[in-house]
ChimeraX commands (.cxc) that place a marker at each C-alpha (Angstrom):
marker #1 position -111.49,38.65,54.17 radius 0.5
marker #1 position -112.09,36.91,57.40 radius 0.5
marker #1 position -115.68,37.57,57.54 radius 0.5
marker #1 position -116.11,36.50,53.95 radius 0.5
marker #1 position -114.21,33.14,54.94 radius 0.5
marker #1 position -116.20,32.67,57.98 radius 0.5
marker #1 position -119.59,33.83,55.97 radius 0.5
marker #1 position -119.16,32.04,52.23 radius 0.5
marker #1 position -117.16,29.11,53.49 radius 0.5
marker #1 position -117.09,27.63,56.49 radius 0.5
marker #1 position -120.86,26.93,57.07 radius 0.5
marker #1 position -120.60,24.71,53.60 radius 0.5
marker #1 position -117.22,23.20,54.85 radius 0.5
marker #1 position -118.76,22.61,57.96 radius 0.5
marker #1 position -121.84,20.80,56.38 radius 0.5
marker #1 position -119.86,18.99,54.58 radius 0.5
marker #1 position -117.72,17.30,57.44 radius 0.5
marker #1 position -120.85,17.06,59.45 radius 0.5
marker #1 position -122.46,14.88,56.19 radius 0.5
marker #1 position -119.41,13.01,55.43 radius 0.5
marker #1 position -118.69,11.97,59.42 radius 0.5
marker #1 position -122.27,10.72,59.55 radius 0.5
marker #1 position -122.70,8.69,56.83 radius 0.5
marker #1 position -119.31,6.91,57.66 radius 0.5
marker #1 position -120.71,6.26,60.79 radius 0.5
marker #1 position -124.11,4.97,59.38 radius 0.5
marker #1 position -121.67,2.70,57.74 radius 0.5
marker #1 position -120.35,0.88,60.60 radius 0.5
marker #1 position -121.33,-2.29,61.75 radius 0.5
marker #1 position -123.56,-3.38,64.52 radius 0.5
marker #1 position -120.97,-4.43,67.07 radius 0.5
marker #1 position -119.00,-1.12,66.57 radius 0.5
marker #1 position -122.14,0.97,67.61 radius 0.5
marker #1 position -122.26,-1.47,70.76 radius 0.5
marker #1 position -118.84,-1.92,71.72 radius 0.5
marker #1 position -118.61,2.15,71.43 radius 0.5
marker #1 position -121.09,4.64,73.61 radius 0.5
marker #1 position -123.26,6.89,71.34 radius 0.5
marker #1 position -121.82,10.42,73.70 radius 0.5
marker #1 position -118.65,9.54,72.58 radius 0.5
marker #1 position -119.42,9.06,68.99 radius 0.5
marker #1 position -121.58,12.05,69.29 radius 0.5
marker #1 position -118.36,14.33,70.29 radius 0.5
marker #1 position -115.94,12.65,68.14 radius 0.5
marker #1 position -118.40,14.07,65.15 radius 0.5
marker #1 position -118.56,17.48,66.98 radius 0.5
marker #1 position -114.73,17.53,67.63 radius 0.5
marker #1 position -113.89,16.55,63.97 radius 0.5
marker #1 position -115.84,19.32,62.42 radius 0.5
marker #1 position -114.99,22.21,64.46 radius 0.5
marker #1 position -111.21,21.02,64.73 radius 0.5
marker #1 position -111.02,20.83,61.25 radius 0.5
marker #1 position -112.90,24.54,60.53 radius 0.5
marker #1 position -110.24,26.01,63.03 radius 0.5
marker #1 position -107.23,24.29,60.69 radius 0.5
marker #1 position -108.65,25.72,57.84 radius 0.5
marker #1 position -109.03,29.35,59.50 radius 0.5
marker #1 position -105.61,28.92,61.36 radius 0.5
marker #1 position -103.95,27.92,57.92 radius 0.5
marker #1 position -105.33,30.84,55.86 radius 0.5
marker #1 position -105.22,33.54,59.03 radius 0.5
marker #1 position -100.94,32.46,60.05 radius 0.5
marker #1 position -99.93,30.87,56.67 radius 0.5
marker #1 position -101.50,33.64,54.44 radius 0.5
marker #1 position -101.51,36.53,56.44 radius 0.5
marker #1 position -98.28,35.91,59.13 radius 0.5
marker #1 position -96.71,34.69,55.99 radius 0.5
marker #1 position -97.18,37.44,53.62 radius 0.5
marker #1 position -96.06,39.75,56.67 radius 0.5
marker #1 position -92.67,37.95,57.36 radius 0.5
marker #1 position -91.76,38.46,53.67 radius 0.5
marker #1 position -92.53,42.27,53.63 radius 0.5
marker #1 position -90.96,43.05,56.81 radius 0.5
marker #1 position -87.69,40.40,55.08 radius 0.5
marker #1 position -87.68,42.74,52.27 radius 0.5
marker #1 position -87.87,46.21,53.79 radius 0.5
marker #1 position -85.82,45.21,56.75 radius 0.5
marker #1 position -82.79,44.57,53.70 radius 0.5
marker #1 position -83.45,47.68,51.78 radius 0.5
marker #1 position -82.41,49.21,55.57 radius 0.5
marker #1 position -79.50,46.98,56.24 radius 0.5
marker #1 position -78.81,43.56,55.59 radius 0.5
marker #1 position -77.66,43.06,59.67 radius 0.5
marker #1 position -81.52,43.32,60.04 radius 0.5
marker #1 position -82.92,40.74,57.33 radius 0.5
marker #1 position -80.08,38.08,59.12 radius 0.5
marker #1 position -81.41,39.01,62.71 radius 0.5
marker #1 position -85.10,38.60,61.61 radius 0.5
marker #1 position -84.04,35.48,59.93 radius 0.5
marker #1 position -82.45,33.74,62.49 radius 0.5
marker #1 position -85.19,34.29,64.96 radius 0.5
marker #1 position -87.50,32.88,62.37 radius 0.5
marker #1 position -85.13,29.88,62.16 radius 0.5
marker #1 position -85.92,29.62,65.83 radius 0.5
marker #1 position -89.50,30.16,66.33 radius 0.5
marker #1 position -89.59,27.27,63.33 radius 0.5
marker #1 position -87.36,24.88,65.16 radius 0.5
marker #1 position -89.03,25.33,68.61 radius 0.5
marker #1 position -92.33,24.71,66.55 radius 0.5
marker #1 position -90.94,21.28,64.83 radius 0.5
marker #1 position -89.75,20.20,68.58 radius 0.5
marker #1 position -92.64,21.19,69.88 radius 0.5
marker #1 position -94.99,19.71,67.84 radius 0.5
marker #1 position -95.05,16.23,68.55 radius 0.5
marker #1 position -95.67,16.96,72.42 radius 0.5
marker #1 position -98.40,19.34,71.67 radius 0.5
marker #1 position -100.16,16.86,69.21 radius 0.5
marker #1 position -99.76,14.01,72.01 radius 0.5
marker #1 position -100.95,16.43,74.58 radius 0.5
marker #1 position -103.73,17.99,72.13 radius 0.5
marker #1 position -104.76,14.27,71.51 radius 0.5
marker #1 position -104.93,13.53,74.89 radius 0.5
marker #1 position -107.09,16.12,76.20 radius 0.5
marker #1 position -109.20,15.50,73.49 radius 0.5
marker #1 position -109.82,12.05,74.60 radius 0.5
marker #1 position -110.47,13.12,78.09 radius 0.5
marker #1 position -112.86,15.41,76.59 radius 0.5
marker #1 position -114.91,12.73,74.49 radius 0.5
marker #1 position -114.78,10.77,77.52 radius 0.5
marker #1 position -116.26,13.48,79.74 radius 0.5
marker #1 position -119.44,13.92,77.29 radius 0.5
marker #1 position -119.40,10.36,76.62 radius 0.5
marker #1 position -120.15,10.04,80.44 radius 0.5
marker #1 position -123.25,12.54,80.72 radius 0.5
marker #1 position -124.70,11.01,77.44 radius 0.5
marker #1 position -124.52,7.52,78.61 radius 0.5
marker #1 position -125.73,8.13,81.75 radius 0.5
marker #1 position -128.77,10.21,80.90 radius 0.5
marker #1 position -129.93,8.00,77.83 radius 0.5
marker #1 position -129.72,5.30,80.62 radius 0.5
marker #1 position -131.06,7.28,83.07 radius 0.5
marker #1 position -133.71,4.87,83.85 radius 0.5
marker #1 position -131.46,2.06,85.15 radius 0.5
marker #1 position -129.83,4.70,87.37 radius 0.5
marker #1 position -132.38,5.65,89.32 radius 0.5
marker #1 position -133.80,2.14,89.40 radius 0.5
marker #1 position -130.93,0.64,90.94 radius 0.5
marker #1 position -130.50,4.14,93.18 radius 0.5
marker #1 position -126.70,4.77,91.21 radius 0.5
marker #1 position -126.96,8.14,91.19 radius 0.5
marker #1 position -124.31,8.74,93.43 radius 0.5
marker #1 position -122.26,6.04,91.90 radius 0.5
marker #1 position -122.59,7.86,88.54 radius 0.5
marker #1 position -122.02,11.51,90.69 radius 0.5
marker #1 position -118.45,9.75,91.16 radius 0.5
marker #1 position -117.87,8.45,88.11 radius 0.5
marker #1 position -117.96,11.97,86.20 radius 0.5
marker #1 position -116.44,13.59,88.87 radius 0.5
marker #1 position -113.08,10.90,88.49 radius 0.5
marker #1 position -113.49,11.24,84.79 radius 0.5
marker #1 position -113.62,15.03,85.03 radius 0.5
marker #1 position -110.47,15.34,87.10 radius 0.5
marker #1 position -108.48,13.80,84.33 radius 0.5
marker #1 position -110.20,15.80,82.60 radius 0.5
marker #1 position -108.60,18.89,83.84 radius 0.5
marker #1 position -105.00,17.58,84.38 radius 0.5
marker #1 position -105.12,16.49,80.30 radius 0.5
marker #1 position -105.93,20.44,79.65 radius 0.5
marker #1 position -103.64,21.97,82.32 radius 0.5
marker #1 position -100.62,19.81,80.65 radius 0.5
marker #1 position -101.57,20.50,77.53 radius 0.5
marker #1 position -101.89,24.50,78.20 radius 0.5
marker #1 position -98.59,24.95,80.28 radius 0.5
marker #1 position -96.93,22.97,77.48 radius 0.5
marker #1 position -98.71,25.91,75.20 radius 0.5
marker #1 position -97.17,28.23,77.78 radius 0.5
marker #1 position -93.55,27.54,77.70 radius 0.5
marker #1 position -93.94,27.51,73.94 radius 0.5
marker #1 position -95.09,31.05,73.64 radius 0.5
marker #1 position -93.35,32.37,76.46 radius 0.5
marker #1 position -90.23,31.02,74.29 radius 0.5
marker #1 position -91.21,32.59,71.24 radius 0.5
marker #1 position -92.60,35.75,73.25 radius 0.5
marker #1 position -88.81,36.16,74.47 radius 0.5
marker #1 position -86.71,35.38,71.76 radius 0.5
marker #1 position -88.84,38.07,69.67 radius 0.5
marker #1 position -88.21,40.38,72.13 radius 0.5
marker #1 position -84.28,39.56,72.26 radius 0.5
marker #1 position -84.67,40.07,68.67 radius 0.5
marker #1 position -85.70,43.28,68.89 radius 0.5
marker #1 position -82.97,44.30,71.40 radius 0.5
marker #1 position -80.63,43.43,68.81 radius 0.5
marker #1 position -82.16,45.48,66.35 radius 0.5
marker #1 position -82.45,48.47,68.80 radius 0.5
marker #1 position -78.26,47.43,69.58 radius 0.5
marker #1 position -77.68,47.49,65.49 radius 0.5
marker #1 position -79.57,50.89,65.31 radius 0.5
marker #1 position -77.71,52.74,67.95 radius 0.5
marker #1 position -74.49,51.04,66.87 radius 0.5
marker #1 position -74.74,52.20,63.33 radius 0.5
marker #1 position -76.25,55.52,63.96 radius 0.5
marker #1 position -73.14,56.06,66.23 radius 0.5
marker #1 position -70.69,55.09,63.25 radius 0.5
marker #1 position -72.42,57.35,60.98 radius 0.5
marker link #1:1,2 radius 0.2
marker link #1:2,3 radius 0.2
marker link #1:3,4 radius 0.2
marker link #1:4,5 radius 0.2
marker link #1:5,6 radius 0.2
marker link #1:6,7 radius 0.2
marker link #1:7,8 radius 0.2
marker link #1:8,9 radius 0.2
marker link #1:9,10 radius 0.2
marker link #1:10,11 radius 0.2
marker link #1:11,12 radius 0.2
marker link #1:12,13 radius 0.2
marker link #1:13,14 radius 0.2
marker link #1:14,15 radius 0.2
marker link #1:15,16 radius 0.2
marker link #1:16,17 radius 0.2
marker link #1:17,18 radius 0.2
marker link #1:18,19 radius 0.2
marker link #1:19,20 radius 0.2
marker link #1:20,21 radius 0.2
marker link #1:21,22 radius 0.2
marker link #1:22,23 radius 0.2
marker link #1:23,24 radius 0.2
marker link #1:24,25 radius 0.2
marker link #1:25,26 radius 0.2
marker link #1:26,27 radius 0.2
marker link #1:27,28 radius 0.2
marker link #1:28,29 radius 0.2
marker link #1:29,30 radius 0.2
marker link #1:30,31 radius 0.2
marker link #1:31,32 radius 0.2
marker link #1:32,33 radius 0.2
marker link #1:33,34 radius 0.2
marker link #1:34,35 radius 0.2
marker link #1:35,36 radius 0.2
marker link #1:36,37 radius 0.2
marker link #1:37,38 radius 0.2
marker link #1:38,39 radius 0.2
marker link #1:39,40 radius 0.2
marker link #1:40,41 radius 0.2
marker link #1:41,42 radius 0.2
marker link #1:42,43 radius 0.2
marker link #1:43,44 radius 0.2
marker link #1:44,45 radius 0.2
marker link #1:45,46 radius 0.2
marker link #1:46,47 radius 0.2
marker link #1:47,48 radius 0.2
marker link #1:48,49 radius 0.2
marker link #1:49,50 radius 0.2
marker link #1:50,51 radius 0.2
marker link #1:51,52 radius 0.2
marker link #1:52,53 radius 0.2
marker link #1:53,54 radius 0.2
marker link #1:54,55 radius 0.2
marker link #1:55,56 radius 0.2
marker link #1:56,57 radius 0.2
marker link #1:57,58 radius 0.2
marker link #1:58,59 radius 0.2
marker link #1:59,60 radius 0.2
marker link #1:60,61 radius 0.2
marker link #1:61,62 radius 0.2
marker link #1:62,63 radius 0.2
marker link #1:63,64 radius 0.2
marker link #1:64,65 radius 0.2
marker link #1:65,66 radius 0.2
marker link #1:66,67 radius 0.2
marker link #1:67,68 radius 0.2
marker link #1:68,69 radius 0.2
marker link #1:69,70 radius 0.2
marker link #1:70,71 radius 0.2
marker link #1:71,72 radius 0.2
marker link #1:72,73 radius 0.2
marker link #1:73,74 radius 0.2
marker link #1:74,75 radius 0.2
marker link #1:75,76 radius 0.2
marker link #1:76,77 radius 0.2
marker link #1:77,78 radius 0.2
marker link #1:78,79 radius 0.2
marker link #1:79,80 radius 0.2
marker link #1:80,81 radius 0.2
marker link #1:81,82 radius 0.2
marker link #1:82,83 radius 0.2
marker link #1:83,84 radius 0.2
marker link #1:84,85 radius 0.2
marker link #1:85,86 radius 0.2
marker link #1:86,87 radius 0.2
marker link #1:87,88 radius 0.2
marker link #1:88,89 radius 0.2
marker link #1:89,90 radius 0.2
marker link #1:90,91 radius 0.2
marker link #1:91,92 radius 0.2
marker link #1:92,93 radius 0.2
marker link #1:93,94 radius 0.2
marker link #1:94,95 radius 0.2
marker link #1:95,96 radius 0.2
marker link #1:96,97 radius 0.2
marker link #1:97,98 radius 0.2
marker link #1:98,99 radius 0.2
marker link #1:99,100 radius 0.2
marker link #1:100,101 radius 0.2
marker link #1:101,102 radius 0.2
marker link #1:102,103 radius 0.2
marker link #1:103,104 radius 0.2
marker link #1:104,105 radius 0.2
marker link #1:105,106 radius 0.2
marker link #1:106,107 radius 0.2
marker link #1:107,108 radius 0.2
marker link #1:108,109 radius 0.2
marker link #1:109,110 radius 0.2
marker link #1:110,111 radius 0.2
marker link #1:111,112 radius 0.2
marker link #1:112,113 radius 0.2
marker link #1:113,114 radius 0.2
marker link #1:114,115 radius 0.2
marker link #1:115,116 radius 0.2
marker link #1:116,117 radius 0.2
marker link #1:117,118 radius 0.2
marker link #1:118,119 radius 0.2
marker link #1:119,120 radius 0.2
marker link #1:120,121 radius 0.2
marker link #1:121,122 radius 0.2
marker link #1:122,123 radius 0.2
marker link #1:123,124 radius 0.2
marker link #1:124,125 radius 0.2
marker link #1:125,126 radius 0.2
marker link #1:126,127 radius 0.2
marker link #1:127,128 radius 0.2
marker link #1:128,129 radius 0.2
marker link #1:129,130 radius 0.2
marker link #1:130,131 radius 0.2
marker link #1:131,132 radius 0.2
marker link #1:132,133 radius 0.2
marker link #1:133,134 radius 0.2
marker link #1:134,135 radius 0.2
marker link #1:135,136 radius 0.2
marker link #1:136,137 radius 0.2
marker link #1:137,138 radius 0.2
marker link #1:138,139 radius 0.2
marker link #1:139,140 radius 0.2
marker link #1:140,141 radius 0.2
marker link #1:141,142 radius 0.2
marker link #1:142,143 radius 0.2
marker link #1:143,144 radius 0.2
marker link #1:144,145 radius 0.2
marker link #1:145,146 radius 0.2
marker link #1:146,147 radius 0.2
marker link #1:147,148 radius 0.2
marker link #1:148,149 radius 0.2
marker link #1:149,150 radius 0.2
marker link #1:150,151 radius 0.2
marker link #1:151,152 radius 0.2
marker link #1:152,153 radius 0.2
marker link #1:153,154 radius 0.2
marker link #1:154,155 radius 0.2
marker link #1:155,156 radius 0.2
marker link #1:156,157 radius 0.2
marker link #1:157,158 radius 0.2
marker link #1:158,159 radius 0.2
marker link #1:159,160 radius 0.2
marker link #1:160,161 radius 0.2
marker link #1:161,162 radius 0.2
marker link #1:162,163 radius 0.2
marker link #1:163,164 radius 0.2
marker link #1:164,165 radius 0.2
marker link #1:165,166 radius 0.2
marker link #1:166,167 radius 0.2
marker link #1:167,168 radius 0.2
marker link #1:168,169 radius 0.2
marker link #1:169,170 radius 0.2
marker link #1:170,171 radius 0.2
marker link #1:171,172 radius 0.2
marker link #1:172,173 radius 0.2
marker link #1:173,174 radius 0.2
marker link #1:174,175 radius 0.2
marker link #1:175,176 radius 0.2
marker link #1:176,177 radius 0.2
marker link #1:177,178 radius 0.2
marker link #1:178,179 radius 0.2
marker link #1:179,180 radius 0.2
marker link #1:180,181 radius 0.2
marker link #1:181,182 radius 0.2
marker link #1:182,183 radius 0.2
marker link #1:183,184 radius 0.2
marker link #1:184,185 radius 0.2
marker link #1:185,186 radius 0.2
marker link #1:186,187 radius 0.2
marker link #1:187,188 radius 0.2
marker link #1:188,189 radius 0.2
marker link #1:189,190 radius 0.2
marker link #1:190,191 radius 0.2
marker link #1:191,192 radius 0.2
marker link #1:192,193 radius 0.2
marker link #1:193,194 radius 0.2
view
């Protein structure tokens, strides 16, 4: 079904955005296209459509299909033994809680990398469309330094935001398998009590 999804669907959803985002920003006044640098508008555009195609695929691929999963395994692990079904459970209780404390971190972190992003093609697309001043007043350098200082924040707003990914899925990573060395304990225990 994924290839369907990604065949049928997301190049209309995608054209869709991309038609929407631009006529909004046709819309906009004159003094918001000059108090905001086109790069930047340019990758905001980018950024909305394929952030919003990866929420779409991420919400069918972990709701649907993790979903659906969690509920079989729920179901067979209580025609087993119900010790199971409350192990698996409470784990899911706790991969949902990390995710709810997590969340507002990662979206803070997300958002700011994705600023630092913008910024960073913002940068080259300003500077080339005005590429003519540059080398008339001999700023190349100037500009060289520029990108590189917006480029180094740049990388710390992505290295924050991926060990913040890190210790999130090195806690789930764990816990899953502590929940699976309870269900090895609760298989040897009752196999040994008959």
């Amino acid at each position: 079904y994924g290839y369907f999804v990604d065949i049928r669907m997301v190049p209309l959803v995608r054209q869709k955005i991309a038609d929407r985002a631009f006529y909004a920003l046709l819309k906009q006044s004159h003094s918001y296209f000059l108090n905001n640098f086109s790069g930047d508008l340019t990758h905001k555009i980018n950024n909305l459509i394929d952030s919003t195609i990866e929420l779409i695929k991420l919400f069918i691929d972990r709701f649907f299909g993790c979903g659906l999963a969690l509920i079989f395994a729920i179901y067979t692990l209580s025609l087993v033994n119900i010790k199971f079904t409350i192990a698996t459970l409470i784990w899911v209780s706790i991969f949902i809680l990390v995710s709810i404390l997590c969340f507002q971190k990662l979206s803070n972190l997300a958002n700011h990398y994705s600023k630092s992003s913008t910024k960073t093609t913002a940068s080259i697309a300003d500077t080339l469309t005005n590429i003519v001043s540059v080398r008339l007043f001999a700023k190349q350098m100037y500009q060289r330094l520029k990108f590189f200082q917006i480029y180094k924040k740049r990388i710390v707003a992505e290295k924050e935001m991926q060990w913040a990914y890190f210790g999130m899925w090195f806690v789930y990573g764990y816990s899953f398998d502590l929940l699976q060395a309870v269900s090895l304990y609760f298989l040897i225990y009752d196999y040994q009590s008959g």
